[in-house]
N, C-alpha and C positions, 0 to 999 in steps of 0.2 A: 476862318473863324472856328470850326469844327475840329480842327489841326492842333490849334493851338490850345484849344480845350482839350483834346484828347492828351495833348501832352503838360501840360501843365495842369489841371482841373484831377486824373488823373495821378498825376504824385501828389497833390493836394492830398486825393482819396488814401495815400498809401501812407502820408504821414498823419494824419486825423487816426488811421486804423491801428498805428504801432503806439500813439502816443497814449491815445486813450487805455490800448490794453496793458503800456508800461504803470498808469497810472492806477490799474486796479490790482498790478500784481498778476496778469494773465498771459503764458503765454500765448498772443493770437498765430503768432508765426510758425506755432504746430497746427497743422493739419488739424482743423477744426471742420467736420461734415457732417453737419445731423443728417439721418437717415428721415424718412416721410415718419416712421412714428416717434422719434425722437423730436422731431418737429412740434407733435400733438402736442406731447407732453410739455418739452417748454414754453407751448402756446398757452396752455394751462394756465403753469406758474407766472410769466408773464404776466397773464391776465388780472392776477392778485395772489400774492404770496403772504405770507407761508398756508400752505394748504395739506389738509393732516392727507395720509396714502386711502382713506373711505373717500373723501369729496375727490381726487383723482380717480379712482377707481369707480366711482358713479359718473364720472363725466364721462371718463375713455370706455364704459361701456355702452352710454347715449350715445356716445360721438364715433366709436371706433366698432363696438360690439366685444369688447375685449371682456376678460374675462378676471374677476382678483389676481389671478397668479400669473398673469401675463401680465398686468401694469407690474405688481410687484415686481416680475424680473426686470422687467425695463426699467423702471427706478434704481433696481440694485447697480443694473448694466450701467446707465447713466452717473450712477454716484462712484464707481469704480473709475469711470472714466475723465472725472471731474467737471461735470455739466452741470450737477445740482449737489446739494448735499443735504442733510435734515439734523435737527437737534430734536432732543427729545423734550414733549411737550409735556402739560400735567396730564394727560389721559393719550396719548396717542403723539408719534413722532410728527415732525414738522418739514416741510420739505421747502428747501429755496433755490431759485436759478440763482446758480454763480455766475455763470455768462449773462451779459447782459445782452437783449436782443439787439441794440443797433449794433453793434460792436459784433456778433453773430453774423447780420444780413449785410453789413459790409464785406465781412471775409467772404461768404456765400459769392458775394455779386464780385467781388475779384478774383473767385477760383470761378466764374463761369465765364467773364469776361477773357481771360487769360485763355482758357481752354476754347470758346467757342469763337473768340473773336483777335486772337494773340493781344489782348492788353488794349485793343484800340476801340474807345467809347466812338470815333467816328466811323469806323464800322458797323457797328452796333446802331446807331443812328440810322445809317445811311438803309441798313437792310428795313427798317419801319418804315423808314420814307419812301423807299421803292415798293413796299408794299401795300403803301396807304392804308397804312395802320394808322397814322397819326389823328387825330381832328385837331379842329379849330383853339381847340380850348389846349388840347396837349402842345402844340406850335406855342404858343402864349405861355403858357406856361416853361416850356424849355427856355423861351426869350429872358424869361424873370431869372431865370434860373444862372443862364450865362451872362445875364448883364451883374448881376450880382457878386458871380466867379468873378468878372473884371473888373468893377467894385474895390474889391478883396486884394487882387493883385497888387495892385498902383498905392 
């Protein structure tokens, strides 16, 4: 069962990942890695967009301690890079994620899966369960999760 998920469930994952980013005009098949404060910041926007660069800059000082001109480079960094971009607002610019987060934490979970586990979700698996990681409720829920995948397939 786990086999057959890693390998079909899997390219599932990789075509969901390409179609969706052909669909917004992104490409995901560049190298796409937020760094941990690039992270913050899309968690930001994320969270409710357009947000002018003061309500950024008052979060990532609660939340990070950072300081005006450090969010501002990060913003600059990030809009150079094509992660967010801003239009100009009636009093103050406007800021928005271009990436959209599931299409983000997919690519994430397939450069770490690739990397830490060569591509195989039943590896991945297998090391939770050998470490009894998992509970009751996670078990149950993987079940839903692959009965679904098979679902899908047929």
């Amino acid at each position: 069962m786990v086999d057959r998920c890693n390998t079909n469930c899997y390219s599932d994952f990789k075509l969901h990942l390409s179609t969706n980013s052909e669909k917004q005009g992104i490409l995901m098949e560049e190298n796409i890695s937020l760094n941990n404060s690039e992270w913050n910041i899309m968690e930001e926007l994320w969270q409710g967009q357009p947000k002018t660069l003061m309500q950024i800059v008052h979060s990532m000082k609660e939340k990070q301690g950072w300081s005006k001109s450090t969010t501002n480079t990060m913003l600059r960094r990030m809009q150079e890079k094509g992660y967010i971009r801003y239009e100009a607002g009636k009093k103050a610019r406007l800021y928005f994620a271009v990436l959209e987060r599931k299409d983000v934490v997919l690519r994430e979970t397939e450069s770490f899966l690739n990397r830490a586990y060569g591509g195989s979700l039943g590896m991945l698996m297998n090391t939770f369960a050998e470490n009894h990681q998992l509970t009751a409720a996670d078990i149950e829920e993987l079940r839903q999760i692959l009965h679904k995948a098979e679902k899908n397939e047929g």
